[in-house]
Every structure is written in structure tokens, then in C-alpha cells.
VOKE-14876 format. One record per atom (N, C-alpha, C): residue number from 1; residue in one letter; atom name; x, y, z. Coordinates in nm, 3 decimals, decimal comma. Layout:
N
  seq  type  atom     east    north       up
  NUM     A    CA        X        Y        Z
...
END
This chain:
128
  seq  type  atom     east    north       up
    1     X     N    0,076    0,236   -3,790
    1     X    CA    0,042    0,120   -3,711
    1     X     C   -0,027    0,165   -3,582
    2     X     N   -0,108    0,091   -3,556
    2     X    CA   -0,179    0,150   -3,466
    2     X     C   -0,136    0,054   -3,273
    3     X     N   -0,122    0,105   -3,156
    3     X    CA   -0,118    0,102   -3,101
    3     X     C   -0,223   -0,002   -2,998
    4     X     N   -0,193   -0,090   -2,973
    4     X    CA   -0,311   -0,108   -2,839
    4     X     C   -0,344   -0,075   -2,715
    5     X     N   -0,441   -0,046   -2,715
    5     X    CA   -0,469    0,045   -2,543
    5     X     C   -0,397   -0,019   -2,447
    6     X     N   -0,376   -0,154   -2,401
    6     X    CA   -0,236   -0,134   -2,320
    6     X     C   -0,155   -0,100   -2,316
    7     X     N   -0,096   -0,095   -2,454
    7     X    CA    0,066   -0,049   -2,452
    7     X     C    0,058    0,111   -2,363
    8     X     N   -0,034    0,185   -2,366
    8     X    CA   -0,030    0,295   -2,316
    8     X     C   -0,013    0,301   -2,165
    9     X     N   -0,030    0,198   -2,104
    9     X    CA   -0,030    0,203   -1,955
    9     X     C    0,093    0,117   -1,955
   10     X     N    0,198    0,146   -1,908
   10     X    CA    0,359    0,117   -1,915
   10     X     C    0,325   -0,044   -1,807
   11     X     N    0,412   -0,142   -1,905
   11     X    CA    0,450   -0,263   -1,805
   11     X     C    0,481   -0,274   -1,662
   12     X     N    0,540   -0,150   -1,623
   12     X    CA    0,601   -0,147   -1,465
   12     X     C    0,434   -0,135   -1,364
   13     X     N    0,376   -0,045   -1,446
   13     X    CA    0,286    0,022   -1,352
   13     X     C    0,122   -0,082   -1,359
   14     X     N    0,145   -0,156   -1,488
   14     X    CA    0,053   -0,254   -1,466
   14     X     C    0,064   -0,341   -1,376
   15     X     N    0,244   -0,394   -1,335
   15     X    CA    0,254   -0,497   -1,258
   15     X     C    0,264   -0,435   -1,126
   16     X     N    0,274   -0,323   -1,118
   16     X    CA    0,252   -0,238   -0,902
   16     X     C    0,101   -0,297   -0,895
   17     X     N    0,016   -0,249   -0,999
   17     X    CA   -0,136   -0,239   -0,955
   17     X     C   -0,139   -0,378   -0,928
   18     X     N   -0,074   -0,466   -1,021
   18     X    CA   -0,130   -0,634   -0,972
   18     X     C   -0,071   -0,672   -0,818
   19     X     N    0,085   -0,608   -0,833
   19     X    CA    0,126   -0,642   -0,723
   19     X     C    0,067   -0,565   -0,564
   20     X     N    0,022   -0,417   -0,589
   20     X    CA   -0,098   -0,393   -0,485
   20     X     C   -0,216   -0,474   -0,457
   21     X     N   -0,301   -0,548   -0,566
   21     X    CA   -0,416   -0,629   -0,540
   21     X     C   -0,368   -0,722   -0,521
   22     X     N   -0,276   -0,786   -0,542
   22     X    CA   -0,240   -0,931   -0,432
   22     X     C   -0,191   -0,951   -0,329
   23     X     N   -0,039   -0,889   -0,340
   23     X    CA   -0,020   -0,811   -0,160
   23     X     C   -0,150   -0,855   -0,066
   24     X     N   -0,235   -0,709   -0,077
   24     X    CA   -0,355   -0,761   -0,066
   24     X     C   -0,464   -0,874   -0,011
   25     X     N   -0,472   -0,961   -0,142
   25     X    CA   -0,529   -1,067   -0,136
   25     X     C   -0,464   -1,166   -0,045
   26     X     N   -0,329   -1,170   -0,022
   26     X    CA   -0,289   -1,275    0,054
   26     X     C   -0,249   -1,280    0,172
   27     X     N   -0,239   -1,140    0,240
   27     X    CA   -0,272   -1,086    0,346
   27     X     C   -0,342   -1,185    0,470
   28     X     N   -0,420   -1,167    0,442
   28     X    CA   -0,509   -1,242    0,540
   28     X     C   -0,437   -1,393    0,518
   29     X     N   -0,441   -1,453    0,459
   29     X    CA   -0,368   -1,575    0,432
   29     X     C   -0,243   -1,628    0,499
   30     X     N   -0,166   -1,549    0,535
   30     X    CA   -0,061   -1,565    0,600
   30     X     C   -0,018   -1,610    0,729
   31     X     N    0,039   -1,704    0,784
   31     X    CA    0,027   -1,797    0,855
   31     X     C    0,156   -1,724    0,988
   32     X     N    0,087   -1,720    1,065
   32     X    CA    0,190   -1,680    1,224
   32     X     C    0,210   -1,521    1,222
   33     X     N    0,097   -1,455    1,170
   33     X    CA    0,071   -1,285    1,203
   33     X     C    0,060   -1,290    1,340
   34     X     N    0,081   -1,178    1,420
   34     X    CA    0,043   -1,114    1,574
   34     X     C   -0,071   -1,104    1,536
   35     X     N   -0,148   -1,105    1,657
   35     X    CA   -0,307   -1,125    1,718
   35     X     C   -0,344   -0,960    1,690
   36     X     N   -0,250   -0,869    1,666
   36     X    CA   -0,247   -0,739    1,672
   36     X     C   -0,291   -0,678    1,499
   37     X     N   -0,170   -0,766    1,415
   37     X    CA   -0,170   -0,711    1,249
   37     X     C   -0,297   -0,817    1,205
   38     X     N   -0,356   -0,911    1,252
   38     X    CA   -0,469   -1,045    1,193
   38     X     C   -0,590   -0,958    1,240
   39     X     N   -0,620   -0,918    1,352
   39     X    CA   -0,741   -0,859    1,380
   39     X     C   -0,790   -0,726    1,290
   40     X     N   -0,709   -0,658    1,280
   40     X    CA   -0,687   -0,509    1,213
   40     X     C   -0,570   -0,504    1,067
   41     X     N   -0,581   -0,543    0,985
   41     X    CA   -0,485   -0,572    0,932
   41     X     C   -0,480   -0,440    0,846
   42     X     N   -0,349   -0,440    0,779
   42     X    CA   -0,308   -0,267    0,699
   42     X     C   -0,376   -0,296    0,572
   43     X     N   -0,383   -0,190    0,489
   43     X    CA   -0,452   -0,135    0,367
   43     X     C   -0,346   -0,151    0,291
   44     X     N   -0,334   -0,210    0,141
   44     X    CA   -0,225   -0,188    0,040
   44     X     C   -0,251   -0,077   -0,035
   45     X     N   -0,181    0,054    0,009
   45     X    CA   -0,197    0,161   -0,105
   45     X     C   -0,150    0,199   -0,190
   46     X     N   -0,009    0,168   -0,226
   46     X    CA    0,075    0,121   -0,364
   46     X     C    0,198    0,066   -0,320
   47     X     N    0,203    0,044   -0,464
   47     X    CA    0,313   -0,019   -0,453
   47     X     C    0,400    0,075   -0,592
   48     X     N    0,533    0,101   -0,531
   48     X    CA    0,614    0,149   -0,607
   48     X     C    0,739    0,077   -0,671
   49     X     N    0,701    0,076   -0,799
   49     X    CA    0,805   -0,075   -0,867
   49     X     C    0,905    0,077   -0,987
   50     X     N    1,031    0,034   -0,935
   50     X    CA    1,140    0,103   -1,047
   50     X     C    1,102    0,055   -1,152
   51     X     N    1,148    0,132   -1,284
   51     X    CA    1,146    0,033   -1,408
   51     X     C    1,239   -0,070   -1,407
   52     X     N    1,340   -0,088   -1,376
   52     X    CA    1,419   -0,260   -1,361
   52     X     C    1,317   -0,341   -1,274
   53     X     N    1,193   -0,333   -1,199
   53     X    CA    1,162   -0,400   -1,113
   53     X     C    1,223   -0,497   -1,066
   54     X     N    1,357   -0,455   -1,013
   54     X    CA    1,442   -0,550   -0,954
   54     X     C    1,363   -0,556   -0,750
   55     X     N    1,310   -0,436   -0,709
   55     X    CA    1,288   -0,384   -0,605
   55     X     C    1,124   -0,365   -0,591
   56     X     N    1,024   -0,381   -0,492
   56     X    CA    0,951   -0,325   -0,462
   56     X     C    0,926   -0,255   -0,361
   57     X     N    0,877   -0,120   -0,341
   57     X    CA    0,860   -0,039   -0,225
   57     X     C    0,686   -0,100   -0,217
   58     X     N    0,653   -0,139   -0,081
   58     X    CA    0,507   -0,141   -0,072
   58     X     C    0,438   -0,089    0,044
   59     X     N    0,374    0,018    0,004
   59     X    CA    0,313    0,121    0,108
   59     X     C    0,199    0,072    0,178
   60     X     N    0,150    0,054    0,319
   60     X    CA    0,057    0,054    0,371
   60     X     C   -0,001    0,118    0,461
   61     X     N   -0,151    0,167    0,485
   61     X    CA   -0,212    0,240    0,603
   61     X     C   -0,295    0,158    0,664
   62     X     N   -0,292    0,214    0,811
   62     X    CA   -0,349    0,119    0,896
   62     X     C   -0,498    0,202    0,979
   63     X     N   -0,604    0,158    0,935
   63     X    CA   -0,727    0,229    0,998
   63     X     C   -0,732    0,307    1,153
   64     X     N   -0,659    0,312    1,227
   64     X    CA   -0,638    0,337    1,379
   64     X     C   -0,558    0,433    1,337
   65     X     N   -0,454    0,420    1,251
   65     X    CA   -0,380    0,547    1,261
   65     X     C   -0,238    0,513    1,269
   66     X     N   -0,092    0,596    1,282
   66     X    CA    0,034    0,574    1,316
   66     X     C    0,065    0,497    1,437
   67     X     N   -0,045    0,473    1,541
   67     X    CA    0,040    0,384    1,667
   67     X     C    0,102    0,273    1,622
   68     X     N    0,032    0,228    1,550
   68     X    CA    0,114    0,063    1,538
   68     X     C    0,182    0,051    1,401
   69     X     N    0,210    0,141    1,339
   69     X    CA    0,262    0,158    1,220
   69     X     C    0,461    0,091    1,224
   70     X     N    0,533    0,094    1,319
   70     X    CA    0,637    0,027    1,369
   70     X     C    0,611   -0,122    1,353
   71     X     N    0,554   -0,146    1,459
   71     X    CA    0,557   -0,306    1,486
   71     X     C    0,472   -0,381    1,352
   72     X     N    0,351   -0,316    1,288
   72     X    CA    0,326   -0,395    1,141
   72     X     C    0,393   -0,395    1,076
   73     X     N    0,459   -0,247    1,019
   73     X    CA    0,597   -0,277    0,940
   73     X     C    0,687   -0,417    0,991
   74     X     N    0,712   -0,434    1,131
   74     X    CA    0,837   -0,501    1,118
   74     X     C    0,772   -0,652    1,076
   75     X     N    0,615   -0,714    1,136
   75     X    CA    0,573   -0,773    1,126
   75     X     C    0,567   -0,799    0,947
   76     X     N    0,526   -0,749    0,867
   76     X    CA    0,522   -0,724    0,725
   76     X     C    0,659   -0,819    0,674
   77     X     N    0,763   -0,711    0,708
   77     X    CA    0,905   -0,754    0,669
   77     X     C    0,963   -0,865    0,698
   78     X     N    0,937   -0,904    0,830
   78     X    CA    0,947   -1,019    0,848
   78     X     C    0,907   -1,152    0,780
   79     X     N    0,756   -1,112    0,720
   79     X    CA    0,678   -1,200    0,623
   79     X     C    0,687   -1,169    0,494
   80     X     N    0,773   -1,107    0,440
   80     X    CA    0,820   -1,067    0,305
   80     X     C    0,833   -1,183    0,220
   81     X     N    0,942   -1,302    0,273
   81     X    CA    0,974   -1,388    0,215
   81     X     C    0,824   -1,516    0,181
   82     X     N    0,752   -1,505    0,268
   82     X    CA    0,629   -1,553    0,244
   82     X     C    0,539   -1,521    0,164
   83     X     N    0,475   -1,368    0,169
   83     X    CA    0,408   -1,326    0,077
   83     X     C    0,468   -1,310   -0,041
   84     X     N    0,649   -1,300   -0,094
   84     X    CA    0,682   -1,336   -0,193
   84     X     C    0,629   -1,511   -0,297
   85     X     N    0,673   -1,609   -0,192
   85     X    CA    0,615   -1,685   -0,201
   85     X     C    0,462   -1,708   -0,227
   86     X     N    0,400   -1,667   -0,186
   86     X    CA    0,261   -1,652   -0,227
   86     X     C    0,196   -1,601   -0,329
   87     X     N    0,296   -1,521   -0,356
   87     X    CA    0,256   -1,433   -0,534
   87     X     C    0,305   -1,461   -0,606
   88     X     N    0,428   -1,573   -0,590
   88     X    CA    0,454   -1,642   -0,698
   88     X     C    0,388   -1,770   -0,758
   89     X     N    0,307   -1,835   -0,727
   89     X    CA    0,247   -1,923   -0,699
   89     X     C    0,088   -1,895   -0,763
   90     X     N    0,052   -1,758   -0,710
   90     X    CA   -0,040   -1,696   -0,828
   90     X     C   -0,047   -1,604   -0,922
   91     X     N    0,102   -1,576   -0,981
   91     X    CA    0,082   -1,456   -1,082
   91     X     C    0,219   -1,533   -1,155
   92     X     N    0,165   -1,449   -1,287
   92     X    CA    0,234   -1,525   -1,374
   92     X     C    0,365   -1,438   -1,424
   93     X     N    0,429   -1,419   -1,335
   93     X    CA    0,538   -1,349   -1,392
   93     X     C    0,662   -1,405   -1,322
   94     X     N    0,778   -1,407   -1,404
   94     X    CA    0,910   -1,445   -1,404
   94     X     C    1,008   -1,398   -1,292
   95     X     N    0,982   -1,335   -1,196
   95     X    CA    1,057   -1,310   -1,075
   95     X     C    0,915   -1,175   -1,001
   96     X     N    0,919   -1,235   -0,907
   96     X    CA    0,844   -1,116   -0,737
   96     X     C    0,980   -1,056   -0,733
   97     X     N    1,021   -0,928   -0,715
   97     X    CA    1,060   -0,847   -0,697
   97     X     C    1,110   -0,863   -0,488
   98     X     N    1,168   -0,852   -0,450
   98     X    CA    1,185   -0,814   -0,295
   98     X     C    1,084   -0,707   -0,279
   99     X     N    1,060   -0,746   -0,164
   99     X    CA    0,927   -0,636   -0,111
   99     X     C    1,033   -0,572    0,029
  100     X     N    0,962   -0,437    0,052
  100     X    CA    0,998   -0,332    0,162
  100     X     C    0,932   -0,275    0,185
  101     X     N    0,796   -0,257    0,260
  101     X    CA    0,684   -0,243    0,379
  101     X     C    0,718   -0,110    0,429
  102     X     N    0,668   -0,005    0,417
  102     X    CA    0,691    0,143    0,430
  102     X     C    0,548    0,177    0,499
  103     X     N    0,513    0,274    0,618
  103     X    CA    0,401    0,329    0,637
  103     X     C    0,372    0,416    0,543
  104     X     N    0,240    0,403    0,481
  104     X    CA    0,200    0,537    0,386
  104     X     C    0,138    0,669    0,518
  105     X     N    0,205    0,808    0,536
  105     X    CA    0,144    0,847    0,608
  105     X     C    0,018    0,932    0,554
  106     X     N    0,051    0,985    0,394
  106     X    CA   -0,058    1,058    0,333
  106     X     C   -0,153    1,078    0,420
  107     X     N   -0,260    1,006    0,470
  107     X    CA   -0,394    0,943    0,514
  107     X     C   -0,382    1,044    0,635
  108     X     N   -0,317    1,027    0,692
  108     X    CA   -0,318    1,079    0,845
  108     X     C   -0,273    1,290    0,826
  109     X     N   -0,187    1,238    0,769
  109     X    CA   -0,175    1,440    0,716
  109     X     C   -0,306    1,450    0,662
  110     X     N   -0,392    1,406    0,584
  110     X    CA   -0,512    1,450    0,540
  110     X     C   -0,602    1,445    0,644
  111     X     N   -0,599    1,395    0,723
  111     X    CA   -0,692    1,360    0,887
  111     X     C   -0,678    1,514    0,953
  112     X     N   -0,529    1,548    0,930
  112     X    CA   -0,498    1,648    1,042
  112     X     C   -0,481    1,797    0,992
  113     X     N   -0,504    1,763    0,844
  113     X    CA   -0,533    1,939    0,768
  113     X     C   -0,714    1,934    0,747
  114     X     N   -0,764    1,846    0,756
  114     X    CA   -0,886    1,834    0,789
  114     X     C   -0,970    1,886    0,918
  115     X     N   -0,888    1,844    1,035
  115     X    CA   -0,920    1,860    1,162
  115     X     C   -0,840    2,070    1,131
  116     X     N   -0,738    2,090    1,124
  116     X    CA   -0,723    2,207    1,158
  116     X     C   -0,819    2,304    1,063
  117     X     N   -0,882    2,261    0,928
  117     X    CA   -0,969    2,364    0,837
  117     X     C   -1,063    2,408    0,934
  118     X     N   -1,147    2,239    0,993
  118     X    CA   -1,278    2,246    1,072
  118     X     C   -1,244    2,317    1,183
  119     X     N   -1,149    2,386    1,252
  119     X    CA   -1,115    2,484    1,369
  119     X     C   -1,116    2,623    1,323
  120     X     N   -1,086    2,643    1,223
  120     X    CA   -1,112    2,761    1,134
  120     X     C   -1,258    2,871    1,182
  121     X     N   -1,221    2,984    1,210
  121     X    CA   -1,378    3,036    1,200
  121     X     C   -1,447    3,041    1,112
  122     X     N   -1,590    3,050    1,068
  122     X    CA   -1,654    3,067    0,974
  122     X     C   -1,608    3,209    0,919
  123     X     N   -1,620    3,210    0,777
  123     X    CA   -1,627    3,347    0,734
  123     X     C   -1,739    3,449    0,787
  124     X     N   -1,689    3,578    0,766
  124     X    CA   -1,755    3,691    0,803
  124     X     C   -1,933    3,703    0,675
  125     X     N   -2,035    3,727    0,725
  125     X    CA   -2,120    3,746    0,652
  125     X     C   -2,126    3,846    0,587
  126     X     N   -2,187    3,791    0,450
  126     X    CA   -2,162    3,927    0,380
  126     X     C   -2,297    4,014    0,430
  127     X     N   -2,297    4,158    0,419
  127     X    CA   -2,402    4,262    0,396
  127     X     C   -2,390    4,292    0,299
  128     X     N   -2,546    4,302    0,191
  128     X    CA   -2,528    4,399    0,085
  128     X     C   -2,610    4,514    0,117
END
């Protein structure tokens, strides 16, 4: 019997990716953000769903960097119960999961092993 190309990409991890692109999408949408997270708002860079998807972890980076990485989180969490609401309303699945708003720092360690390579001296020239 042959298989269909979805089945190969596991149910959990199809529904992070949806639940990263809507996150996302409804973002901006959200009603009574700080003048701070609406102007500049964070990046959805995954989302990490257990296989019970009873839970979602949802990671975000913010273009400026770690300063305000505190106060969006709390801002985020605070609006959890909303943007739950909001994705239920457009996706078709049988329970949103609780969301929990984590800084992704990846981004910024790559900023700063970047910055220390470019301090690096050039290599020595070769002579033949």
C-alpha cells in the first residue's frame, strides 16, 4: 500500500507550521498592544507543539534585538487568550493548544559569532 506524501510530514509538525503562520497573521490584528510591540512587532520563528499538543511553546525574535525581549514577552502572554481566540475562529482544528511566548535568542548569538569572526585577522599569505 502505498503511502501519501503527507503522511510523511507527522500531524504535530504540520499543525506548529500552521500554528507559526497564523500566530503570525493575527498579530497585527490584535486589539490594545503597547505603542512599543504595534510599531515593531516580533517575528514568529516556531512554534514547538509536543505530540499530545496539549501545550504550545511559541518562539519569537524581535528586529532591534534582546532589549525589549521582556516586556513583548509579557505583552504576548498577556494576549495569549486572544490570539487563542483568533485561531480558533480561523483554523479548523478541534482545540488551540495554550500558547507560551519564549524569546528565540538563536538570531542574536548568530549576530555576535558573526561580529567576533569579522575581528579575526586575515590569514597569513601564502608564498610559493
Amino acid at each position: 500500500m502505498v503511502q501519501s506524501a503527507h503522511r510523511t510530514y507527522p500531524r504535530g509538525a504540520r499543525v506548529a507550521h500552521l500554528l507559526r503562520e497564523e500566530i503570525a497573521a493575527v498579530l497585527p490584528r490584535l486589539h490594545g498592544l503597547t505603542a512599543e510591540v504595534a510599531l515593531l512587532p516580533p517575528s514568529i520563528t516556531l512554534v514547538d507543539l509536543p505530540t499530545d499538543m496539549r501545550s504550545a511553546v511559541v518562539y519569537f525574535s524581535l528586529m532591534d534585538g534582546p532589549g525589549r525581549a521582556g516586556a513583548v514577552r509579557q505583552v504576548l502572554q498577556d494576549h495569549a487568550g486572544q490570539i487563542r481566540q483568533l485561531l480558533g475562529k480561523r483554523l479548523a482544528l478541534r482545540r488551540i493548544p495554550p500558547l507560551r511566548f519564549v524569546y528565540d535568542a538563536r538570531f542574536d548569538r548568530g549576530a555576535e559569532m558573526a561580529e567576533l569572526l569579522a575581528r579575526l585577522p586575515p590569514p597569513p599569505e601564502e608564498t610559493s
